[in-house]
N, C-alpha and C positions, 0 to 999 in steps of 0.2 A: 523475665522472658524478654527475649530481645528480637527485632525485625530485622529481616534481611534489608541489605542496601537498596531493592528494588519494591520493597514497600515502606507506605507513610502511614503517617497517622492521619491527614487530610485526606478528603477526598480530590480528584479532577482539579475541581474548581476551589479549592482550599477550605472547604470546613472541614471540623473535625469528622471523622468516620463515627457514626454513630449517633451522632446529635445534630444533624441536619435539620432536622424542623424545631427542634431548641432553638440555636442558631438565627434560624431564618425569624423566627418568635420574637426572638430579643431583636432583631434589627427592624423588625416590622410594627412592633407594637413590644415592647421590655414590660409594661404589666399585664399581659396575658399570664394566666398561670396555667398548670395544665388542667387544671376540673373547666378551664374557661376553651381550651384546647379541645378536652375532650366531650364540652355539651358543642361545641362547633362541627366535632367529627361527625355525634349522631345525627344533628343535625344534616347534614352535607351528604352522609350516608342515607339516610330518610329520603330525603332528595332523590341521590339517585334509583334507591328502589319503585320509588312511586312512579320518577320518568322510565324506568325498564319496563313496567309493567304499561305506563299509555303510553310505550313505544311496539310492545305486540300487539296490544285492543288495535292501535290504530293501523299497523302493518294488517291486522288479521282483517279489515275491514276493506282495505284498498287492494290486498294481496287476493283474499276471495275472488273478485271479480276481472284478475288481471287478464289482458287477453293472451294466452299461452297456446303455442304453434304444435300443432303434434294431429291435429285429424289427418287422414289420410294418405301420411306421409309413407315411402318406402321402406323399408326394414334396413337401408343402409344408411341411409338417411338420418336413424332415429338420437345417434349418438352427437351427432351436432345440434340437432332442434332441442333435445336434453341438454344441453349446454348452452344451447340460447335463453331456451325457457329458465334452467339456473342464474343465467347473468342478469335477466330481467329482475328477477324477483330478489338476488341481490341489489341491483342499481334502486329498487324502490326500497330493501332495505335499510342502506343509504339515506337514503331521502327521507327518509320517515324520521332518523336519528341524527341528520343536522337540522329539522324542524325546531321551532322554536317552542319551549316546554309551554307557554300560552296557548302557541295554535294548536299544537295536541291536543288539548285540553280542553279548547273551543271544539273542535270536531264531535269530543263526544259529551260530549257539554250535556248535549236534551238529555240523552239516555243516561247518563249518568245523575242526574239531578232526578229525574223521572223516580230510577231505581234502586238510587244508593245516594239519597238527600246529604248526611251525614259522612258518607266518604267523602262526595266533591267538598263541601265545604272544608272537611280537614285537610286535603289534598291545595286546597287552595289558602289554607293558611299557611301549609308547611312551606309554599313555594314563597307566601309574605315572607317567614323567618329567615327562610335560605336566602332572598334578596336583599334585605336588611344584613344579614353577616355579612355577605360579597361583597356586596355595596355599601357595607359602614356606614350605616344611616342609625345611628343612636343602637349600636349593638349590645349596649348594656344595658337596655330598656327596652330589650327584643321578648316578645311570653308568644306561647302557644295555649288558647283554649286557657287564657286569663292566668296562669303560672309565670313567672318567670322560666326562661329554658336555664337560665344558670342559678337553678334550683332543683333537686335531686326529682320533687317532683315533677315541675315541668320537663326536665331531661325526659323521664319514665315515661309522658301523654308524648 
């Protein structure tokens, strides 16, 4: 099979099409392998599910009590105050998800320790392991709940 003259087999920026995070693997660190790849993904992915989820708790906590315009207003009125009241509550959107995954976390710190002892605590270890990978701080001696993560079990908790 052959490519036309206006396509390559590079990408843009010259890697191969296809093997970009191979690539970027071998320039960044050549003995990663992919089981080491892929406890990194779950990892990372872990991550962000945890921060999606206290990034509603903590919107639904500040968003409940926003002050939103709309008593008394006149019925011509009502499609811009809806659009104010929308921008606000985007703008704390916003704000809640360039917060830093700590002060989230601090926020509902009581009540989550209060009510779910064993979530915080794991939640707050996953954020150790995601720091330790990012930050390259002894990544091959990173465990979750005493596993190594570049062990099928630890992958799994």
């Amino acid at each position: 099979m052959t490519t036309s003259s206006n396509q390559s087999s590079d990408s843009a920026w010259g890697f191969p099409k296809g093997r970009v995070a191979k690539t970027l693997r071998q320039i960044l660190d050549h003995e990663l392998t992919d089981r080491d790849v892929e406890a990194m993904a779950v990892v990372l992915f872990s991550h962000l599910l945890v921060e999606s989820c206290l990034n509603r708790v903590v919107y639904h906590i500040i968003g409940h009590d926003l002050p939103r315009m709309g008593y008394g207003i006149k019925e011509e009125d009502k499609e811009t105050v809806d659009k104010q009241n929308a921008d606000l509550e985007e703008d704390v959107r916003k704000m809640v998800c360039s917060m830093r995954f700590q002060t989230k976390l601090d926020l509902i710190k009581p009540s989550l320790k209060m009510w779910y002892p064993d979530m915080y605590s794991h939640i707050t270890e996953i954020n150790k392991v995601r720091n330790a990978i990012v930050h390259a701080k002894e990544s091959k001696n990173v465990k979750f709940r005493r596993l190594s993560i570049w062990s099928e079990e630890g992958i799994e908790q």
